[in-house]
Each structure stands twice: as C-alpha cells, then as structure tokens.
N, C-alpha and C positions, 0 to 999 in steps of 0.2 A: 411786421410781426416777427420777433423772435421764436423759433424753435426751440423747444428742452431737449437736452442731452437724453440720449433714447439707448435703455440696455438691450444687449444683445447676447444672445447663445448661439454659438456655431457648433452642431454635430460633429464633430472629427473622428466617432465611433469603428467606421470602415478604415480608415488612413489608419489607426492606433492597433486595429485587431482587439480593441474593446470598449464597453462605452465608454464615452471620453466626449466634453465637450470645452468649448474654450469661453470663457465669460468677456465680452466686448463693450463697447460706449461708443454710440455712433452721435457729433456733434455736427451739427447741419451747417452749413457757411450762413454768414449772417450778409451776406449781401446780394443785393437783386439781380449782379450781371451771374450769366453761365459759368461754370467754376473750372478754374481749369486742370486742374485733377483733386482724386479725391488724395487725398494723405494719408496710409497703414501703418499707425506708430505701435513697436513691440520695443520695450524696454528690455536693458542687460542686466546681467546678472540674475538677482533674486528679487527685482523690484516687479512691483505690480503694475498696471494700467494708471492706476492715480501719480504716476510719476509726470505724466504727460498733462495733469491737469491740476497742478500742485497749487493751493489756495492757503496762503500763509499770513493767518490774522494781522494786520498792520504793515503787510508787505506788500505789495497788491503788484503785479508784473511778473507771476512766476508760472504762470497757465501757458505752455504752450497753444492748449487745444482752443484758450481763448484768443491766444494772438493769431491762430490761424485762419479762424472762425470771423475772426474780426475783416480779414484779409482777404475773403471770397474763400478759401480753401475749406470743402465738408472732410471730416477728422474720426478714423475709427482708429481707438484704443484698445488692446487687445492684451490677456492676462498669457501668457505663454502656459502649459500646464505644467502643474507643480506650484504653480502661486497665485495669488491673489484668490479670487472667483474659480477658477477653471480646476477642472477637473485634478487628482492627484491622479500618476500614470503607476499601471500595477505593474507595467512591463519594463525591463531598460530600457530607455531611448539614447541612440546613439547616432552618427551619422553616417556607420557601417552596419548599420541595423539593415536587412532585407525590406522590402515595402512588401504588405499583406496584402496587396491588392492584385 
C-alpha cells in the first residue's frame, strides 16, 4: 500500500517572537524494509517546497521526493517563511538576530 503525501504545519510562534508557522509535506518511504533516515529538504533562495517534488507534464524523473520515497527514504518538504505556504515574517530575520527564547 502506498501512502499519500501528508500536509504539514509546524508552530515556530515562540522561536519567531510571533505567530509564525512553516507549511511542510511529509512523503512516507514506499518501501517495507526500516528506513534509514528520514530526509529534511528546505530549498534556496526564494523557491518553495514544490521544488523538491517537481512534476513536469511529459518529463517524468524530476521528483526528488519521488526518487527518495521510491528508495526507502520518508521525505519532509518544508516552505522556509516568507514563501510558499508559511508564514510571511513581521520581524527581520537575520542570523545576528538574538533568539526570543
């Protein structure tokens, strides 16, 4: 039996200092043995999540999330915020930013 690609929201409200969530796609391994890790894909730049699972009419071999999936490997896709799904950030982010926590 095949699993369907399963959407996801992850709270990241306290880490942000405001509500803030990030929009994911958890793809399950398609195969029976133990897996042996799961796989966190976050794409660069300004690309979303679907970059990881690119489906190009008459091209067919351009899914990562399928060649992984096919491979034993379960696959979460994740929107960084500011694109795709997730959340727009009201604050700077930066990586001299203080953590609110």
């Amino acid at each position: 039996m095949t699993l369907a690609a399963q959407p996801l929201k992850i709270d990241v409200s306290e880490v942000i200092g405001e509500r803030a969530s990030l929009a994911a796609t958890y793809y399950p391994a398609r195969t029976a043995a133990p897996a042996p890790a799961l796989l966190v894909c976050l794409p660069g730049g300004t690309y979303s999540r679907e970059y990881w699972d690119l489906n190009i009419p008459g091209h067919p071999g351009y899914s990562f999330a399928d060649f992984a999936t096919e491979n034993g490997y379960p696959v979460v896709t994740i929107d960084p915020l500011g694109t795709g799904e997730s959340s727009q950030a009201g604050c700077e982010l930066s990586p001299d930013r203080q953590s609110v926590v």
